[in-house]
Every structure is written in structure tokens, then in C-alpha cells.
C-alpha positions in Angstrom: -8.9 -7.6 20.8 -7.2 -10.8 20.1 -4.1 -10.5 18.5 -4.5 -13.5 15.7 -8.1 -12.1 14.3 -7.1 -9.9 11.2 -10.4 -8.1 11.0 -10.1 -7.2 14.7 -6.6 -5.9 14.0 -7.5 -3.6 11.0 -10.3 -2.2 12.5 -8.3 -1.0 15.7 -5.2 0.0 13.5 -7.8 2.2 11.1 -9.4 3.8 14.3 -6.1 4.8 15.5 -5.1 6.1 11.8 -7.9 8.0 12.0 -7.7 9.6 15.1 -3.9 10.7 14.7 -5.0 12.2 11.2 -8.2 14.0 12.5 -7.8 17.6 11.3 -4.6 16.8 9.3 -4.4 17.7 5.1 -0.8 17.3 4.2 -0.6 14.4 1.9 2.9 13.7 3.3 2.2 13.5 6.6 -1.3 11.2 6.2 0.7 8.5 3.8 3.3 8.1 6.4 1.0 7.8 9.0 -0.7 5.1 7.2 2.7 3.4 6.3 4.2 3.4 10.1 0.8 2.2 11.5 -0.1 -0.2 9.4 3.5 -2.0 9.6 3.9 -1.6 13.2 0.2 -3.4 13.6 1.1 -6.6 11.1 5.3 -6.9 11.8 4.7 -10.4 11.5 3.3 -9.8 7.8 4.2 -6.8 6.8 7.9 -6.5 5.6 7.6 -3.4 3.6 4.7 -0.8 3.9 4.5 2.6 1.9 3.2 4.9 -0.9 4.4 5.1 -4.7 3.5 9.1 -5.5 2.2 9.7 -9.2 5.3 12.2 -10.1 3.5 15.5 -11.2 6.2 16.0 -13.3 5.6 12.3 -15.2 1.9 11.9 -14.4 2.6 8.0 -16.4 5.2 7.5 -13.5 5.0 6.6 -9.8 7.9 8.0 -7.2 8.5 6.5 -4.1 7.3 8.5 -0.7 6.8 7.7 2.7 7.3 3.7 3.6 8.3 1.8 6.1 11.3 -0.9 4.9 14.2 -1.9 2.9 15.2 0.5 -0.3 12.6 0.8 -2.3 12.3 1.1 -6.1 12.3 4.7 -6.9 10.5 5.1 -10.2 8.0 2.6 -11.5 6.7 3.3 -15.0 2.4 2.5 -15.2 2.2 -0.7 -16.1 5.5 -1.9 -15.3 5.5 -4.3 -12.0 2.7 -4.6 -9.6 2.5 -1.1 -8.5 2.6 -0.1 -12.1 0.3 -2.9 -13.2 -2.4 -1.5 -10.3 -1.7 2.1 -11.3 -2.3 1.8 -14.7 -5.7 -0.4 -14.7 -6.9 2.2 -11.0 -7.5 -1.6 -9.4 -6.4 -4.0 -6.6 -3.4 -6.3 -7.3 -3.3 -9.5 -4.9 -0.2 -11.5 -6.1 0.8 -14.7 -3.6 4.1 -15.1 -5.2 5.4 -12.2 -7.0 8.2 -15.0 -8.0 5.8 -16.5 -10.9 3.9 -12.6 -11.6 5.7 -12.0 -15.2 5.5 -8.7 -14.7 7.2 -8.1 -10.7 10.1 -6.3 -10.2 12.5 -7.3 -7.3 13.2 -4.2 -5.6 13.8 -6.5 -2.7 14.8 -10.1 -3.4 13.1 -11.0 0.0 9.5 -10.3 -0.7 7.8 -13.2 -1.6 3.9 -11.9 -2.1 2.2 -8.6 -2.4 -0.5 -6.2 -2.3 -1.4 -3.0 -4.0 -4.1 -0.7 -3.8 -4.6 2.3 -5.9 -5.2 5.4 -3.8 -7.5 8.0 -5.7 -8.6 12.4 -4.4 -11.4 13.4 -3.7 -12.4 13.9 -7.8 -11.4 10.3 -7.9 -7.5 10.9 -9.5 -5.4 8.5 -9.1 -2.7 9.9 -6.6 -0.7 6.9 -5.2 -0.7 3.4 -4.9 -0.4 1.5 -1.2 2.1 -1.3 -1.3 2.3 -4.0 1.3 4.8 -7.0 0.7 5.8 -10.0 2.8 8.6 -12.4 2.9 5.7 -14.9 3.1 4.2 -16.6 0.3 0.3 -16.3 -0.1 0.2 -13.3 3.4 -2.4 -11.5 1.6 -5.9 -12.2 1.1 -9.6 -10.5 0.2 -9.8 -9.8 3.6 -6.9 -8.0 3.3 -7.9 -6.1 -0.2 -11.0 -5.4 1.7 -9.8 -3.6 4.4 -6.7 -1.7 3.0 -9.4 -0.6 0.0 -11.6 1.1 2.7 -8.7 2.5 4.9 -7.2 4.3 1.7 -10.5 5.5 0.5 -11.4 6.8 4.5 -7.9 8.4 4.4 -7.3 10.0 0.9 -10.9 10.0 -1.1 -13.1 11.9 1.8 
């Protein structure tokens, strides 16, 4: 596998997901799977990796869970940020600079661009959302989107 090909690398880093997770159902334990792997396979890239948990108890609210990174934001109201934002419309936010999104929240001052990918059960509820940021401008791309989409939906819709 050569290091620099993306595709290469989240196709290893998803066979390796799923293999540690075969036979596993705790939520918990499957999203910080996904959040240690995935940052230790992109460190270059990936500066914070993790889950925002719709709260049961505020189903219009995400909580943070497992991640890998800095302090996190701990509640995100839907719609509010780009977790919020890709909570509330259930679909993929790419943003190269959250500095010019009019709708980011710093919960780090040193992330510079971000994805987020709504994670949805089996019935097809929303139950998370999979943030990735980086201290880089413009890290994330449809390749990216592409492959996080169908890691997330391997992991938590099957």
C-alpha cells in the first residue's frame, strides 16, 4: 500500500475497522473504534476525529462521545455549526474553511476545514454524526465524503 494514495489508505483502515468490530454491538465501543483508527491512519490530516451522540434525553441535540483530540464542544443544538447543520438536514457537510462557514463554531481555534457525516441505525435514525477536522485548509474532499459515508454506513446501518 503506498502511503500518499488516500483510497488505498481508507480501504486498509476500513478492513482493519471491520475486523476489530467483527462480532461487536456496543455503540460505544464501535464509534471509538472508528474514531482511534481513523486518526491514527490520517495523523497528518486528521486533527480531531470522533462522534457527536443524538442525546436521548434532547433528541434536537447532539453530545459529544468517543473522539480522538483536543476538547471538544459538548452540546451542539441541530442546526447550529457543522455538526448541527449535517444533523439537522441527515447529509454530508464538506467545508474547506470553517473560518468563512457563517454558521461554524470554534470549539478549537486550530481547525481550519472540516467534515461531517451523519451516521444513521439500522431503521435509518439518525444516531450520530462523524466529525473529522484539520488544521489544514481545503484536507477534505469527495473522496473523502465517499469513503467516510460507506465506512459509517458498513459500521452502524448493517
Amino acid at each position: 500500500m503506498q502511503m500518499n494514495d488516500k483510497d488505498a489508505q481508507y480501504q486498509q483502515v476500513s478492513k482493519d475497522i471491520l475486523a476489530v468490530l467483527d462480532g461487536e454491538d456496543n455503540l460505544t465501543a464501535r464509534m471509538a473504534t472508528v474514531s482511534c483508527l481513523l486518526a491514527l491512519a490520517f495523523p497528518e490530516r486528521f486533527f480531531w476525529t470522533g462522534f457527536y451522540v443524538v442525546d436521548p434525553a434532547k433528541p434536537n441535540e447532539l453530545v459529544v462521545g468517543p473522539y480522538q483530540g483536543t476538547l471538544g464542544c459538548l452540546r451542539i443544538a441541530f442546526g447550529r455549526g457543522v455538526c448541527g447543520l449535517a444533523a439537522l438536514e441527515a447529509k454530508t457537510q464538506l467545508v474547506d474553511d470553517v473560518h468563512a462557514h457563517p454558521n461554524h463554531i470554534a470549539c478549537d481555534s486550530q481547525t481550519n476545514s472540516e467534515i461531517v457525516v451523519p451516521v444513521v441505525d439500522k431503521s435509518g435514525a439518525l444516531i450520530a454524526v462523524l466529525d473529522v477536522d484539520s488544521t489544514e485548509l481545503t484536507a477534505f474532499d469527495a473522496r473523502d465524503k465517499k469513503h467516510l459515508e460507506a465506512l459509517v454506513q458498513k459500521v452502524f446501518a448493517q
